[in-house]
mmCIF file of the C-alpha atoms, coordinates in Angstrom:
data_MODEL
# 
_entry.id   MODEL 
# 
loop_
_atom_site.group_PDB 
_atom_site.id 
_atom_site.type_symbol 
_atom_site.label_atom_id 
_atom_site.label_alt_id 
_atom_site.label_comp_id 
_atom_site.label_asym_id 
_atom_site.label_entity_id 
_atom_site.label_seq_id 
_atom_site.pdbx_PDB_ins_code 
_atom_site.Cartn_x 
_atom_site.Cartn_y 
_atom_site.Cartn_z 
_atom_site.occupancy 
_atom_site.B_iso_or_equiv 
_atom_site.pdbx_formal_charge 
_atom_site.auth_seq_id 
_atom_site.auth_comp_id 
_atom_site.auth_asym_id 
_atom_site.auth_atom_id 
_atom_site.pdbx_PDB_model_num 
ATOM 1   C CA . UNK A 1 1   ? -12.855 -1.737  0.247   1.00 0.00 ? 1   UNK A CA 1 
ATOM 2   C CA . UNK A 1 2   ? -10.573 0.867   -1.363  1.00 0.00 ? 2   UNK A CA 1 
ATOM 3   C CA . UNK A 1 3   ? -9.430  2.668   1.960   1.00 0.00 ? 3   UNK A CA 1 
ATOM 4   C CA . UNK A 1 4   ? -8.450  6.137   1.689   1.00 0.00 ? 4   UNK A CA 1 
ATOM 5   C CA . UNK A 1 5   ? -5.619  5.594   4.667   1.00 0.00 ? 5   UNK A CA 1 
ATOM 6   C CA . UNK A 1 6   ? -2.441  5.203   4.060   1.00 0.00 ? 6   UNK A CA 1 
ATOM 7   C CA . UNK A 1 7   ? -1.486  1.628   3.444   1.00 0.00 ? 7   UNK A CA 1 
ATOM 8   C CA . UNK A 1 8   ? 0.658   0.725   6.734   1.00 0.00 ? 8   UNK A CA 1 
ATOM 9   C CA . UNK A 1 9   ? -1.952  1.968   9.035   1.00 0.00 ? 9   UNK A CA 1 
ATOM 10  C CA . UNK A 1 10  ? -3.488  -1.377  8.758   1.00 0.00 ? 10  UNK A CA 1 
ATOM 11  C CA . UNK A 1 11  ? -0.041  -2.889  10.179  1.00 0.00 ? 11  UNK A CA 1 
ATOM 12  C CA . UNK A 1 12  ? -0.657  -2.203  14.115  1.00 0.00 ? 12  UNK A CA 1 
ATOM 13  C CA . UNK A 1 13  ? 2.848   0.019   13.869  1.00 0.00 ? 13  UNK A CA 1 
ATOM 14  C CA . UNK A 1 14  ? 0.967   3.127   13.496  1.00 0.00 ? 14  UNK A CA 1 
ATOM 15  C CA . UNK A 1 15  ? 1.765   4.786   17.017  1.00 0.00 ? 15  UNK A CA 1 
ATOM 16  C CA . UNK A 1 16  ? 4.997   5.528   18.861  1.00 0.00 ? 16  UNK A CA 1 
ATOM 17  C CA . UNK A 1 17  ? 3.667   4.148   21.911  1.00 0.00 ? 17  UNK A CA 1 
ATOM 18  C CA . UNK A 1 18  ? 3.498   0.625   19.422  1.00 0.00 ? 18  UNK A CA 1 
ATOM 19  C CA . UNK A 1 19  ? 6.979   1.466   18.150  1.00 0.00 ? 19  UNK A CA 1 
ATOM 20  C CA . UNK A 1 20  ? 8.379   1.700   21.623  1.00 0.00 ? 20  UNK A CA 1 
ATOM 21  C CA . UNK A 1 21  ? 6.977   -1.982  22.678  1.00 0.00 ? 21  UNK A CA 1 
ATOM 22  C CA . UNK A 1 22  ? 7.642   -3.603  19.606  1.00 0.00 ? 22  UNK A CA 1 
ATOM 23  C CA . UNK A 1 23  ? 10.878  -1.627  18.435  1.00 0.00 ? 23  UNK A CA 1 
ATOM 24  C CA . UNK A 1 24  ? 9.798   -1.730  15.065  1.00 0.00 ? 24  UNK A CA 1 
ATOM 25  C CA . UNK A 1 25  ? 9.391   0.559   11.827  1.00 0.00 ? 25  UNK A CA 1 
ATOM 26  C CA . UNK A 1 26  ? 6.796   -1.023  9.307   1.00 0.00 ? 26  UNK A CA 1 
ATOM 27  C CA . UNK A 1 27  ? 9.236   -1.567  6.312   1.00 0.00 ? 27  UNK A CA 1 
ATOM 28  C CA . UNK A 1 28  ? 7.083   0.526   3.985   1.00 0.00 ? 28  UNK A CA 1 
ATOM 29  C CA . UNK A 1 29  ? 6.842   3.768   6.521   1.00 0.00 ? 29  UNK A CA 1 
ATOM 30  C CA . UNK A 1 30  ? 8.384   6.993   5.156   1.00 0.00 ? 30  UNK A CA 1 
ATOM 31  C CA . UNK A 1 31  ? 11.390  8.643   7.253   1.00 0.00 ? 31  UNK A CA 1 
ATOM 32  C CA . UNK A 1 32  ? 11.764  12.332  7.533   1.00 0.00 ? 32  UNK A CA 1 
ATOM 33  C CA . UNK A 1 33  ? 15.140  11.825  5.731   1.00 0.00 ? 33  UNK A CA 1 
ATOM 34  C CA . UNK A 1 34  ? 13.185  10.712  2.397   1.00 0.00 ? 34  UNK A CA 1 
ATOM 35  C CA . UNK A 1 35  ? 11.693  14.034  1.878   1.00 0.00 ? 35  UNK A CA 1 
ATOM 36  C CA . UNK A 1 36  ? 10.794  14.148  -2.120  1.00 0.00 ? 36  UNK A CA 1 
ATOM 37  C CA . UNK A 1 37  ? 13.027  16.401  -3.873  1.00 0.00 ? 37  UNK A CA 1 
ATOM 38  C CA . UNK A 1 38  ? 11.202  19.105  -5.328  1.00 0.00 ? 38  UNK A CA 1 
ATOM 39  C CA . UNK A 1 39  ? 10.114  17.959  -8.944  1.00 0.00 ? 39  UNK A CA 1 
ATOM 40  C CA . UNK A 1 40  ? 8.252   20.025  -11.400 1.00 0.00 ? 40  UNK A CA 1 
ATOM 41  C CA . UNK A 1 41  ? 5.077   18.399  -13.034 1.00 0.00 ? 41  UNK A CA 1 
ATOM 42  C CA . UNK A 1 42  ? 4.144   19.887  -16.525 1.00 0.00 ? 42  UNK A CA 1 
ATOM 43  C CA . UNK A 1 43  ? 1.868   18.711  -18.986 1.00 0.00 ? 43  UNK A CA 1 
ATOM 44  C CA . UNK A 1 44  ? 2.930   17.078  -22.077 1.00 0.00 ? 44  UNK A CA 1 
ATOM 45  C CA . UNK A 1 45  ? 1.232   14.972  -25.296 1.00 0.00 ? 45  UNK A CA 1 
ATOM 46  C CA . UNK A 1 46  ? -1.364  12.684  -23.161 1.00 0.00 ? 46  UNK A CA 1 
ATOM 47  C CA . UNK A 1 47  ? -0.622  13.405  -19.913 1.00 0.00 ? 47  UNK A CA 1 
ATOM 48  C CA . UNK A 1 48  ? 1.546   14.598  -17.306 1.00 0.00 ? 48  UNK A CA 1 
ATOM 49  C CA . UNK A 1 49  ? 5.431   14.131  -16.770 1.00 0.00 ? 49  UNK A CA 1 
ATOM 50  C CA . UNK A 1 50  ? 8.348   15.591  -15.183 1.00 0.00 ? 50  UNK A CA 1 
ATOM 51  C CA . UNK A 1 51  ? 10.176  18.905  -16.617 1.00 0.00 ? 51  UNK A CA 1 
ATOM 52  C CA . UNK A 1 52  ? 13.355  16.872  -15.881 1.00 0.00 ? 52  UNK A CA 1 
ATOM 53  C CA . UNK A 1 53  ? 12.139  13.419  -16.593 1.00 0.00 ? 53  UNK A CA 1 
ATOM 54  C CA . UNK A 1 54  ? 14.345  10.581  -16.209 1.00 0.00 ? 54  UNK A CA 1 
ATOM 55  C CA . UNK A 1 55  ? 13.539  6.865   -17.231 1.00 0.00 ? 55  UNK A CA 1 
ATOM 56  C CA . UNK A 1 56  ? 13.989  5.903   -13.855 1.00 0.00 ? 56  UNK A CA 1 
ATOM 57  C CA . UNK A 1 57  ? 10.386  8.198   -12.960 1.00 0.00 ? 57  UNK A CA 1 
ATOM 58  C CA . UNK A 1 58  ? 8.046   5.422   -14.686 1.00 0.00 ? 58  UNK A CA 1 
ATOM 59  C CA . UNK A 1 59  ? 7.619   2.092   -14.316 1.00 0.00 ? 59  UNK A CA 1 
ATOM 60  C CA . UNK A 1 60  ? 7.549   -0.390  -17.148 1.00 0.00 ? 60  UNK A CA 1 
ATOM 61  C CA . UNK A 1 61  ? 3.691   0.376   -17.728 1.00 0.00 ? 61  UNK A CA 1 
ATOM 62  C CA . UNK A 1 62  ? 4.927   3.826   -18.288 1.00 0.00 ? 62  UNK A CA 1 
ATOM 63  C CA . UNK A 1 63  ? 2.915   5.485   -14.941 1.00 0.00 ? 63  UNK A CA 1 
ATOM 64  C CA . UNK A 1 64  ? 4.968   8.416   -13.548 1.00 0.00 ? 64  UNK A CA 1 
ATOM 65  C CA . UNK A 1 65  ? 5.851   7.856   -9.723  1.00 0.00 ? 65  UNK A CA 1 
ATOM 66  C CA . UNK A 1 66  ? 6.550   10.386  -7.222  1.00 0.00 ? 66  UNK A CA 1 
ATOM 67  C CA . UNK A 1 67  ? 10.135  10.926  -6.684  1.00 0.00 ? 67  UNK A CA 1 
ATOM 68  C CA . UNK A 1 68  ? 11.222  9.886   -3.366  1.00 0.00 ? 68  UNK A CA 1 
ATOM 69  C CA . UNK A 1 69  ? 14.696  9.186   -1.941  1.00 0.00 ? 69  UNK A CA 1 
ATOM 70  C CA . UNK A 1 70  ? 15.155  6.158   -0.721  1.00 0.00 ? 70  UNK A CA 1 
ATOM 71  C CA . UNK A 1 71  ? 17.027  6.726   3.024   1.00 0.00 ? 71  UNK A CA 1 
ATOM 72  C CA . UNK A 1 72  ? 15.134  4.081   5.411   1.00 0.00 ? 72  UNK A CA 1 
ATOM 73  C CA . UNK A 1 73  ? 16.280  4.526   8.799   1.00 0.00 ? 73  UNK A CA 1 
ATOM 74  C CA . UNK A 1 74  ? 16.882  8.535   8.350   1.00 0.00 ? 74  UNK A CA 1 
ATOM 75  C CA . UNK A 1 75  ? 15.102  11.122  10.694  1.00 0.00 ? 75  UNK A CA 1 
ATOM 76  C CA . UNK A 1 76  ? 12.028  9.990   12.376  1.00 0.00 ? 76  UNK A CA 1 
ATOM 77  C CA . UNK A 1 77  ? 9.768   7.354   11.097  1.00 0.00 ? 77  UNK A CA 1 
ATOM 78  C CA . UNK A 1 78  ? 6.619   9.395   9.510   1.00 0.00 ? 78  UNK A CA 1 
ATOM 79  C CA . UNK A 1 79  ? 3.781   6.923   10.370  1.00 0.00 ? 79  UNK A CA 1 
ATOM 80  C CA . UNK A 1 80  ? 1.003   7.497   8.553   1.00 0.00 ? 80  UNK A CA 1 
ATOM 81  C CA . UNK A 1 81  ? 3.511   7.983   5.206   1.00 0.00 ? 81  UNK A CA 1 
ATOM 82  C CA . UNK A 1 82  ? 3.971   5.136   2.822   1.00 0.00 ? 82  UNK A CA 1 
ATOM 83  C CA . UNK A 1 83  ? 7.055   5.001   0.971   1.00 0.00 ? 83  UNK A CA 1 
ATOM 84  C CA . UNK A 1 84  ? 6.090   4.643   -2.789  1.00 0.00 ? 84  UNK A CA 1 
ATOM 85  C CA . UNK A 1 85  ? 8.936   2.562   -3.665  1.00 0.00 ? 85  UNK A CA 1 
ATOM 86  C CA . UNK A 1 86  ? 8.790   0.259   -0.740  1.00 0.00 ? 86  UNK A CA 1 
ATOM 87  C CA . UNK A 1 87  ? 5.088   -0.006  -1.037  1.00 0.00 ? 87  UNK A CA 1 
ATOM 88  C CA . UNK A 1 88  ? 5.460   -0.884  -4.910  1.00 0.00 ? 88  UNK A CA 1 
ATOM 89  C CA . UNK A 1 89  ? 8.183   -3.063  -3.653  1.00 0.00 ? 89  UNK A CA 1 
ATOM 90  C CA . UNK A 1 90  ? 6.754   -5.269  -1.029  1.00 0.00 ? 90  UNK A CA 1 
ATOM 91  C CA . UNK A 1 91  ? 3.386   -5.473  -3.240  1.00 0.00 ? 91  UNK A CA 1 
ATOM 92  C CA . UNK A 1 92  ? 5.353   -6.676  -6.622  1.00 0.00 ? 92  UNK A CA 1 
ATOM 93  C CA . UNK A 1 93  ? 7.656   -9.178  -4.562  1.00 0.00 ? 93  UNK A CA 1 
ATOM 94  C CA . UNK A 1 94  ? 5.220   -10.009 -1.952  1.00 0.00 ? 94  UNK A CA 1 
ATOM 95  C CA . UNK A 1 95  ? 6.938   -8.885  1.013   1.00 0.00 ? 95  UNK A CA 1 
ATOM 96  C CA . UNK A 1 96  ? 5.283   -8.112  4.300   1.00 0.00 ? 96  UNK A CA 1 
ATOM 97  C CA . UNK A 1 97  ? 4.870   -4.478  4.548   1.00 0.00 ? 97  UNK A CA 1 
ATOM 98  C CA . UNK A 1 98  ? 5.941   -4.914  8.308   1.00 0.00 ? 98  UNK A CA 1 
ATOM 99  C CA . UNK A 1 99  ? 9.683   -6.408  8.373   1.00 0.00 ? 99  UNK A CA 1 
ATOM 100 C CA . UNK A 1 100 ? 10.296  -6.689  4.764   1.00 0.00 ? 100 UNK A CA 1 
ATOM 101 C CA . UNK A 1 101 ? 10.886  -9.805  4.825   1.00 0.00 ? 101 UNK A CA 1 
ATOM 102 C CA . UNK A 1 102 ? 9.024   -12.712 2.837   1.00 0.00 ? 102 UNK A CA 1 
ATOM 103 C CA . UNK A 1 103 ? 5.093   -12.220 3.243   1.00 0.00 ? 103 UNK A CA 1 
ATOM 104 C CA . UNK A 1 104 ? 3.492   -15.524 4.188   1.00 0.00 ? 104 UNK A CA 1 
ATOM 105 C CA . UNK A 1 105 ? 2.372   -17.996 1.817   1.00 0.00 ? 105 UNK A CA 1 
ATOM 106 C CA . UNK A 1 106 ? 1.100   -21.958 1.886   1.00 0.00 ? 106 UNK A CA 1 
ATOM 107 C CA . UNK A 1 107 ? -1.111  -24.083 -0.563  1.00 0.00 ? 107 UNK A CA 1 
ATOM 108 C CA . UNK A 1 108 ? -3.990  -21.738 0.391   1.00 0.00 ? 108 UNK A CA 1 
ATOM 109 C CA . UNK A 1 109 ? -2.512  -18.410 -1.119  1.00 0.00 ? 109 UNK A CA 1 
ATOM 110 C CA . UNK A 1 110 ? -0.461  -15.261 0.730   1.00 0.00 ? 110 UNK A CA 1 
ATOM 111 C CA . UNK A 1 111 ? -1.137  -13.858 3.244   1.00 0.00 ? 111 UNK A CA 1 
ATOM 112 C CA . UNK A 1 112 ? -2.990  -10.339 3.870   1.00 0.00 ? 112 UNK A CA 1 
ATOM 113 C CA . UNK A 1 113 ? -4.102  -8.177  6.986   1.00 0.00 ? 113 UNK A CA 1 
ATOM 114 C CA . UNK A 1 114 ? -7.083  -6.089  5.937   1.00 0.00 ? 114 UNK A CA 1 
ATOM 115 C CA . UNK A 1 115 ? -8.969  -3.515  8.820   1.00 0.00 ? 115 UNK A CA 1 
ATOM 116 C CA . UNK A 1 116 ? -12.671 -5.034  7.786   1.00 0.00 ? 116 UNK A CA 1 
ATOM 117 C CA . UNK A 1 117 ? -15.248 -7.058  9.743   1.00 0.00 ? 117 UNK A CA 1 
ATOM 118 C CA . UNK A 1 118 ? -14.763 -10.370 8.680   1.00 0.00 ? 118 UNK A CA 1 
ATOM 119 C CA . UNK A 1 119 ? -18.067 -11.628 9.906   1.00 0.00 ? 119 UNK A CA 1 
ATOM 120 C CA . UNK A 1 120 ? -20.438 -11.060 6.342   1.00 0.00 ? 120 UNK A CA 1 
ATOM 121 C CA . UNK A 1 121 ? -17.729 -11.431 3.334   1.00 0.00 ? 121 UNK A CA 1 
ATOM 122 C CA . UNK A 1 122 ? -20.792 -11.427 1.345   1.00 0.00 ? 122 UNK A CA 1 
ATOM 123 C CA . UNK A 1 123 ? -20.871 -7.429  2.081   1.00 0.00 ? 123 UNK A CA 1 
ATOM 124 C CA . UNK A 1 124 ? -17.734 -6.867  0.549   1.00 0.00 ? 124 UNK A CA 1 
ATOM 125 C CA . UNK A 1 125 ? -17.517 -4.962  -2.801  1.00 0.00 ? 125 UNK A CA 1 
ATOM 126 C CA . UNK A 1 126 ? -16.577 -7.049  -5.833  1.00 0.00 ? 126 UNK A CA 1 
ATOM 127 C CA . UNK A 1 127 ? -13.735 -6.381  -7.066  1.00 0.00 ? 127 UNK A CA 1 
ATOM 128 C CA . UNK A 1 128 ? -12.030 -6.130  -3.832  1.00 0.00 ? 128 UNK A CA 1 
ATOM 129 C CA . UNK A 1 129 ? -9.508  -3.884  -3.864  1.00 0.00 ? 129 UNK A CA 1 
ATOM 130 C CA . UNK A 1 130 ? -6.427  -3.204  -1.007  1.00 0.00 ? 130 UNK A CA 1 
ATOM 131 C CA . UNK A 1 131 ? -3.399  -0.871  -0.943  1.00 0.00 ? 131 UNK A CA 1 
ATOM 132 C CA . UNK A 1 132 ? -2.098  -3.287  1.352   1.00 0.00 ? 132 UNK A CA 1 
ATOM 133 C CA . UNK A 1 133 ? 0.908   -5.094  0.737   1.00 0.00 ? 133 UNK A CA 1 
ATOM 134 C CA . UNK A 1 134 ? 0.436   -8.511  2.303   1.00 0.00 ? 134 UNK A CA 1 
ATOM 135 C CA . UNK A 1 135 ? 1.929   -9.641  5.499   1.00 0.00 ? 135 UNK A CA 1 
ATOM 136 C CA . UNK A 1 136 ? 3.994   -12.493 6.923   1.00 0.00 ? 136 UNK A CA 1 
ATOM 137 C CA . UNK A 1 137 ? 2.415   -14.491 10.212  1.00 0.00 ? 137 UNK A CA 1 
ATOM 138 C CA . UNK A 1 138 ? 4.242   -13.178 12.776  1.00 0.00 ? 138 UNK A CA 1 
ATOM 139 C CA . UNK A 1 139 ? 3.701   -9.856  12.291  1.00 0.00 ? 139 UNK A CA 1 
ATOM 140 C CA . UNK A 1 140 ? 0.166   -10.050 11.567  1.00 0.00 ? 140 UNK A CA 1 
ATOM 141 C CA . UNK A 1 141 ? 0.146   -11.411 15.127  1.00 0.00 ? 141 UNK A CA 1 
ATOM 142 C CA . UNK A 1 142 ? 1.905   -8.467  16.761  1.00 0.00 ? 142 UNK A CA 1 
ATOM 143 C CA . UNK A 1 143 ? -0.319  -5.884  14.433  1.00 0.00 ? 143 UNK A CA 1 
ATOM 144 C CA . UNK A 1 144 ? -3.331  -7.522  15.839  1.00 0.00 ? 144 UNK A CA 1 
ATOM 145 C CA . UNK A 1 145 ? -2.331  -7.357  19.471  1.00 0.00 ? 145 UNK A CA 1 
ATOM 146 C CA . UNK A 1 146 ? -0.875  -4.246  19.231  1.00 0.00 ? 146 UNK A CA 1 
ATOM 147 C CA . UNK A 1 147 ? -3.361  -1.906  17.445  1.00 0.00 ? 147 UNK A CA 1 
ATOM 148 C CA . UNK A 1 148 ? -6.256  -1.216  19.058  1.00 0.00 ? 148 UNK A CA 1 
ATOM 149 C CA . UNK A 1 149 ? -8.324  -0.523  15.585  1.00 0.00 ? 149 UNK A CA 1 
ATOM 150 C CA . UNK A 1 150 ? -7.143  -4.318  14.784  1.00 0.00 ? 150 UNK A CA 1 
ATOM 151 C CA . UNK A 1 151 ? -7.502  -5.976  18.164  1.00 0.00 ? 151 UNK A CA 1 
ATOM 152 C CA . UNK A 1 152 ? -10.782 -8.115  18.352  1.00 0.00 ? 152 UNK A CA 1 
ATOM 153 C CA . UNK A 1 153 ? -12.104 -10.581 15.573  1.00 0.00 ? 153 UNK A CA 1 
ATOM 154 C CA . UNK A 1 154 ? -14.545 -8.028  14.312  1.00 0.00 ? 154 UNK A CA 1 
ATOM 155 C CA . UNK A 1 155 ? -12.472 -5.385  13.522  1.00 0.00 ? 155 UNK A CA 1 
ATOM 156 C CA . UNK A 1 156 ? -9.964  -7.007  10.872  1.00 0.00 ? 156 UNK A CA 1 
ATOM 157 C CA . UNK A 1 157 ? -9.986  -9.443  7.872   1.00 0.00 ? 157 UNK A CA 1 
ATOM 158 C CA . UNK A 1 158 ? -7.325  -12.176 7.798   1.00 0.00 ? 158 UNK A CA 1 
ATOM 159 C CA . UNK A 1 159 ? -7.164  -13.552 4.058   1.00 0.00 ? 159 UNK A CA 1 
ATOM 160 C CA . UNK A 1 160 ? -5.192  -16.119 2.399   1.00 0.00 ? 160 UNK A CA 1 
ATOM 161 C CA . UNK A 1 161 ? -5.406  -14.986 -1.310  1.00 0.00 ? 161 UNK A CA 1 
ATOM 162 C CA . UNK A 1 162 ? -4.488  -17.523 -4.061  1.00 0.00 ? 162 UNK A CA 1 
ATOM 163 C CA . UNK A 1 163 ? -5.660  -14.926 -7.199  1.00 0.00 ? 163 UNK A CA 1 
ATOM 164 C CA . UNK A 1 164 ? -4.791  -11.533 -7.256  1.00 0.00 ? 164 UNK A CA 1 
ATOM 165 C CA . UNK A 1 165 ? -3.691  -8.892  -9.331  1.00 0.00 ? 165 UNK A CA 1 
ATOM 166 C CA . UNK A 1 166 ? -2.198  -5.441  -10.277 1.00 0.00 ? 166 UNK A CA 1 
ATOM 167 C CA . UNK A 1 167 ? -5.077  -2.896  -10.721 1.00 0.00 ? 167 UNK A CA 1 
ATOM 168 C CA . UNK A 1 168 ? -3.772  0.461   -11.065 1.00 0.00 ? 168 UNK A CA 1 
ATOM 169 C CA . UNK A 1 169 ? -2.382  2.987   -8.380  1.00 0.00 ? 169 UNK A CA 1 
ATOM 170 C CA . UNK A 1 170 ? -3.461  5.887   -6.123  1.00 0.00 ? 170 UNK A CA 1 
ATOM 171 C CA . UNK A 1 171 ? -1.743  9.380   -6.067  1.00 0.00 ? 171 UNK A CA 1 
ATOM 172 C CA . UNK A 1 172 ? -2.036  12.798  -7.635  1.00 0.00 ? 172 UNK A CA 1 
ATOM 173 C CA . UNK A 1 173 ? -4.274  12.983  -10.506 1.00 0.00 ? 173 UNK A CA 1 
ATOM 174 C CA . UNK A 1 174 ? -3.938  16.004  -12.517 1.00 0.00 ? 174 UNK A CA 1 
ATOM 175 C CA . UNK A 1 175 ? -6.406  16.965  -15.387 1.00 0.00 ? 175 UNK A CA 1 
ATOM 176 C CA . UNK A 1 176 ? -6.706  19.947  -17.662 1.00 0.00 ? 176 UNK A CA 1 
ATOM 177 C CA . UNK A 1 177 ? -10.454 20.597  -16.476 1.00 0.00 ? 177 UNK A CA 1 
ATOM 178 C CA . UNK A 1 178 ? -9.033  20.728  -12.847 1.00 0.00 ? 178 UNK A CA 1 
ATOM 179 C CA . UNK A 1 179 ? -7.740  23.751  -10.631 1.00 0.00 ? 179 UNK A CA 1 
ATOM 180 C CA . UNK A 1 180 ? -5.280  21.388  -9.089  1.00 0.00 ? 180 UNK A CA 1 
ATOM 181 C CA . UNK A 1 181 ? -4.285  17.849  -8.423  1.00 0.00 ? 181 UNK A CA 1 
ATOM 182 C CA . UNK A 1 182 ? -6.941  16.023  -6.512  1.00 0.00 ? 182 UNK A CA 1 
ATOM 183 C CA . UNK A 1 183 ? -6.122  12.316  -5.085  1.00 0.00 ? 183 UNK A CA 1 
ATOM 184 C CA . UNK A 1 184 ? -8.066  9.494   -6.510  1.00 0.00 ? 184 UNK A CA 1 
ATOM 185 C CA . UNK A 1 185 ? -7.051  5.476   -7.962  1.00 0.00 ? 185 UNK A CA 1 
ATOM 186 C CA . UNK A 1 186 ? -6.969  4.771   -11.149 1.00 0.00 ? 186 UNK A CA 1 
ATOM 187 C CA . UNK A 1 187 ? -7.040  1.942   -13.116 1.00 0.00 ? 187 UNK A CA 1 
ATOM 188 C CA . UNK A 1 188 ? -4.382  0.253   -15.670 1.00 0.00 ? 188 UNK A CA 1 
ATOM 189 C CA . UNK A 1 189 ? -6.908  0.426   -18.085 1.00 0.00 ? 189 UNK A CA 1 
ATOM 190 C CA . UNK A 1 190 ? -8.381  4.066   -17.141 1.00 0.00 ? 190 UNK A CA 1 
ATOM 191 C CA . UNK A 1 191 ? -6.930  7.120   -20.386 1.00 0.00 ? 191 UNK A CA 1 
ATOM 192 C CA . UNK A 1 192 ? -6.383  8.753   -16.440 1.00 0.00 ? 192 UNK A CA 1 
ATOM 193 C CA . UNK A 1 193 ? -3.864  7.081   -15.864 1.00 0.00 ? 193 UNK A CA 1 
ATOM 194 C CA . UNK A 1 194 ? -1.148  9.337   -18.241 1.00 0.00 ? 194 UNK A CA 1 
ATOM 195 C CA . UNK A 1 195 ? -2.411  12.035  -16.137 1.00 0.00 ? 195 UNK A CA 1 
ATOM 196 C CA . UNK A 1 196 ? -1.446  10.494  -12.463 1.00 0.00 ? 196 UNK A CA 1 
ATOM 197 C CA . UNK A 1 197 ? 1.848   11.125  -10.844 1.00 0.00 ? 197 UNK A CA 1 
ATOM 198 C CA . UNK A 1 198 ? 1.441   7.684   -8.569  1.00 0.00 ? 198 UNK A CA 1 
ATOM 199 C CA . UNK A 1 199 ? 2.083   6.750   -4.812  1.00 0.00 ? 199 UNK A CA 1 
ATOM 200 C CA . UNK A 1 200 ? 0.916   3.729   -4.096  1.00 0.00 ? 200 UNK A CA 1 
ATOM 201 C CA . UNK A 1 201 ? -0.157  0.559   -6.517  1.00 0.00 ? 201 UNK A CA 1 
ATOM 202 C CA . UNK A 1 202 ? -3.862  -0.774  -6.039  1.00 0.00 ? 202 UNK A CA 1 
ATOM 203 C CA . UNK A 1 203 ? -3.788  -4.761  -5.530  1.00 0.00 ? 203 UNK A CA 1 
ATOM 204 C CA . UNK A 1 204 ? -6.954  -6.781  -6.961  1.00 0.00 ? 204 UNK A CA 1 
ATOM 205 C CA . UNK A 1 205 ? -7.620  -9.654  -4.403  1.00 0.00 ? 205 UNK A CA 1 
ATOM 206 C CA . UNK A 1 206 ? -9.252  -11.696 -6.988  1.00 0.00 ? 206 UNK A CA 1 
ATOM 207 C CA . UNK A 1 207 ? -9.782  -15.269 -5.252  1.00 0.00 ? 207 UNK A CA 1 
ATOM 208 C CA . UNK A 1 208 ? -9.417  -15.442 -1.379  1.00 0.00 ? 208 UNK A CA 1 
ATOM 209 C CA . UNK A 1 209 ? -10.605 -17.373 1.772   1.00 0.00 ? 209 UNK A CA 1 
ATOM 210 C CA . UNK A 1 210 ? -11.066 -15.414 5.350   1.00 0.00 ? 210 UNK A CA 1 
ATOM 211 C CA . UNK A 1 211 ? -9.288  -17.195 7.692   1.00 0.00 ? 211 UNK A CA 1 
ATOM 212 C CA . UNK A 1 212 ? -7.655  -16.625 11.001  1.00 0.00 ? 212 UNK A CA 1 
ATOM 213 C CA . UNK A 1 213 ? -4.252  -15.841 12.748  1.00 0.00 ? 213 UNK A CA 1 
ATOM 214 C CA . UNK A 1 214 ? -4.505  -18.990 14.954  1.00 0.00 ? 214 UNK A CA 1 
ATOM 215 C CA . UNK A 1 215 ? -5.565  -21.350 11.570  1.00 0.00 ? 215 UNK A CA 1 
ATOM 216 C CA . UNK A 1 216 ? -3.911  -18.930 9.291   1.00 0.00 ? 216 UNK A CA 1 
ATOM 217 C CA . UNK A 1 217 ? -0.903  -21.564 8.636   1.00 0.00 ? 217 UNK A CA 1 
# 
């Protein structure tokens, strides 16, 4: 259930026509102000780095990130963009990837908003695995009324996720045996991962119940 899309696209803020009702940015959206600075990837012992590496460029599993300003509210919103350090942000602190703000949670787990029929969980693949950053209630409401690839009980998953887990990260993976970096997800535990230069982290939901929006507190 690895989706190739960008992570907010799941959000229901995807559109401008949904910006202008809601007058809302999802929090982990990329502005045209936050343009990476131009960064020069070179190969080193093991893997890939920076040719003007700073600590700041990995994270304390030692994955190179993409460098990218942090400027939220510059420009126009780029939907279909994900921030890497917001996105790494709302996923380590569990903030909704909508407002920002704290992502919803009760004795059943966190909440998450996932684009999948909900109807056969059985089909799912195991592990299941999400680029999502979860949500809090209110805006997984106004996602699911607002986006027509959400709207309807068939076309999204709402989960209340009580294990879960860092698996690795998505972004550019470059390899000697390659002509070029090719996207792909990698795992913590894959040699790959010295050779990624990451965008977004990859969330194991380990342990989950579906649910709904109406029973979802």
């Amino acid at each position: 259930m690895l989706s190739d899309q960008p992570a907010h696209d799941m959000t229901g803020y995807s559109r401008a026509a949904d910006l202008a009702s809601t007058d809302r940015v999802p929090y982990i959206t990329q502005w045209s102000g936050e343009q990476a600075r131009p960064a020069r990837v070179v190969q080193k012992v093991g893997g890939i780095g920076y040719a003007d590496e700073l600590p700041m460029d990995r994270d304390e599993r030692g994955v190179l990130w993409t460098r990218t300003p942090w400027r939220q509210g510059r420009g126009r919103p780029e939907f279909g963009r994900v921030h890497p350090a917001r996105q790494r942000q709302a996923v380590t602190r569990l903030l909704c990837q909508v407002c920002g703000g704290a992502a919803d949670r009760t004795a059943g787990g966190v909440l998450w908003l996932l684009g999948e029929d909900p109807a056969d969980p059985g089909s799912w693949p195991d592990p299941l695995l999400t680029l999502h950053p979860p949500v809090c209630a209110s805006c997984a409401v106004r996602a699911v009324r607002a986006c027509p690839h959400l709207r309807g009980q068939d076309k999204h998953a709402v989960l209340r996720v009580s294990a879960f887990e860092l698996a690795g990260v998505r972004g550019a993976l470059y390899l000697p045996s390659l002509p070029g970096p090719v996207v792909a997800g990698v795992g913590f535990d894959d040699p790959r991962i010295a050779w990624v230069k990451a965008g977004q982290l990859i969330v194991r939901l380990r342990e989950f119940t579906v649910t709904r929006l109406e029973t979802a507190g």
